[in-house]
C-alpha positions in Angstrom: -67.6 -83.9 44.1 -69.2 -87.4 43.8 -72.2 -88.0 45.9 -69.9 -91.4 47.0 -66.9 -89.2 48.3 -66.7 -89.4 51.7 -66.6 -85.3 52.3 -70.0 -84.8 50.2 -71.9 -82.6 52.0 -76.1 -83.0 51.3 -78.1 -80.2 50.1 -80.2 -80.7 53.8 -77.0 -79.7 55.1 -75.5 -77.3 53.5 -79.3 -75.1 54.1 -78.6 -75.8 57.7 -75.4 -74.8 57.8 -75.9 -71.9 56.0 -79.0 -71.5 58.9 -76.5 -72.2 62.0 -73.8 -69.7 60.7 -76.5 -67.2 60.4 -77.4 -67.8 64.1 -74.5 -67.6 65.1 -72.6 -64.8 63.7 -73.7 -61.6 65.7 -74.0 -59.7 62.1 -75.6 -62.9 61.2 -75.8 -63.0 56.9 -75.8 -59.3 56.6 -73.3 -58.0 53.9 -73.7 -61.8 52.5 -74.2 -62.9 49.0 -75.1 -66.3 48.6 -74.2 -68.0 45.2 -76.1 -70.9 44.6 -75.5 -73.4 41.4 -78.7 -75.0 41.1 -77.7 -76.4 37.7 -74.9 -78.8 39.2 -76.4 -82.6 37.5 -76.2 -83.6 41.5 -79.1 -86.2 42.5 -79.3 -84.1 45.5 -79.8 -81.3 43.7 -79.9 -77.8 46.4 -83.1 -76.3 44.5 -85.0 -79.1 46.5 -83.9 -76.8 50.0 -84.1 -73.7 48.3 -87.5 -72.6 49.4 -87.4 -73.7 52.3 -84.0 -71.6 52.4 -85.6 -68.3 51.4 -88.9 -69.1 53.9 -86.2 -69.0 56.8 -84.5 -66.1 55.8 -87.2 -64.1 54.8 -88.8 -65.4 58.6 -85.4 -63.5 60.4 -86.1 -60.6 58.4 -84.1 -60.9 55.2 -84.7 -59.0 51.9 -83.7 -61.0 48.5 -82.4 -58.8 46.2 -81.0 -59.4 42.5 -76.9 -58.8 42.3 -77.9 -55.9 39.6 -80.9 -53.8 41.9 -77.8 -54.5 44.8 -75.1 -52.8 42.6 -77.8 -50.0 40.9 -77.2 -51.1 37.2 -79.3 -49.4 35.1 
């Protein structure tokens, strides 16, 4: 989606959105996997928010795991 459209949503936003469902879900993010696509050409690109992403997380007690430790792939 263009940065112009009128339903783009900022990469500020989407980390606190993804930050007010955690609060507000009673299991907050557990049993989540979050896919991020860092790569996406936007000028708002997410990695900006990313840290500061992972710093809140980590703060309420989240682990980060890679998708093949999670699964047990050799």
């Amino acid at each position: 989606m263009r940065e112009d459209h009128p339903k783009f949503v900022s990469s500020r936003q989407i980390r606190d959105d993804i930050l007010t469902y955690e609060r507000k879900d009673p299991h907050g993010l557990n049993g989540f996997l979050l896919l991020l696509h860092v790569g996406s050409g936007r000028r708002d690109p997410f990695h900006t928010e990313f840290g500061a992403l992972c710093k809140a997380l980590t703060g309420r007690g989240y682990e980060f795991v890679r998708v093949d430790e999670l699964l047990g792939a050799p």
